[in-house]
C-alpha positions in Angstrom: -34.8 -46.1 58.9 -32.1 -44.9 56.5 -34.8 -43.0 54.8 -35.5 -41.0 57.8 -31.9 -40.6 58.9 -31.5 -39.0 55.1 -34.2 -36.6 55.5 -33.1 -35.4 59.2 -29.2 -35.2 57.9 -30.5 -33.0 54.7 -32.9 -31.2 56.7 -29.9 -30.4 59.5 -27.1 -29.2 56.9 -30.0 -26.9 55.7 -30.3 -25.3 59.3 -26.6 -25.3 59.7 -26.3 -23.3 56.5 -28.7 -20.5 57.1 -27.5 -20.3 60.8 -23.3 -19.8 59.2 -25.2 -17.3 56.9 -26.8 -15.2 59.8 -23.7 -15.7 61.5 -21.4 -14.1 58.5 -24.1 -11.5 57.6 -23.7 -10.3 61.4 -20.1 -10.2 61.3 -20.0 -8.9 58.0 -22.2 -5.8 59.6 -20.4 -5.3 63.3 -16.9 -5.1 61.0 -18.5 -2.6 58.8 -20.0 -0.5 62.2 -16.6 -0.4 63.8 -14.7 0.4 60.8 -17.3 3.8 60.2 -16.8 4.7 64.2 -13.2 4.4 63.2 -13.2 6.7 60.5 -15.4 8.9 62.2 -13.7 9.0 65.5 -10.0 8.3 64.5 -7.8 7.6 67.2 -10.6 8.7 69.6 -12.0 5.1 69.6 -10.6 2.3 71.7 -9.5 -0.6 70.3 -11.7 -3.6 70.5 -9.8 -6.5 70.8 -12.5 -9.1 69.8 -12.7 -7.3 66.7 -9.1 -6.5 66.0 -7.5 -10.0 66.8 -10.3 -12.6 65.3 -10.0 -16.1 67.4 -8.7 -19.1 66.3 -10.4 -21.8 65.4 -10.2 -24.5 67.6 -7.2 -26.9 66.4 -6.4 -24.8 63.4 -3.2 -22.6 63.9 -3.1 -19.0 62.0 
């Protein structure tokens, strides 16, 4: 049993890694979009407050 509960913790930490690495890559890429509309468009673009103010993790403070 302790075997098995091994192999499904490894195998889950695996999953969770590649999903935080889709997760950055995709973040990574949206930042860079907005910033190039920005620089493009000036003060012509909105501001987009999910981008500008990133939320806080839950129970961590800034």
């Amino acid at each position: 049993m302790r075997d098995d509960i091994d192999k499904e913790r490894k195998f889950m930490l695996k999953a969770w890694a590649k999903r935080e690495a889709q997760v950055s890559a995709m973040v990574e890429s949206t930042v860079g979009m907005v910033g190039d509309l920005h620089g493009i468009m000036g003060q012509a673009m909105p501001e987009i407050s999910a981008i500008e103010e990133p939320p806080l993790l839950e129970g961590k403070a800034a």
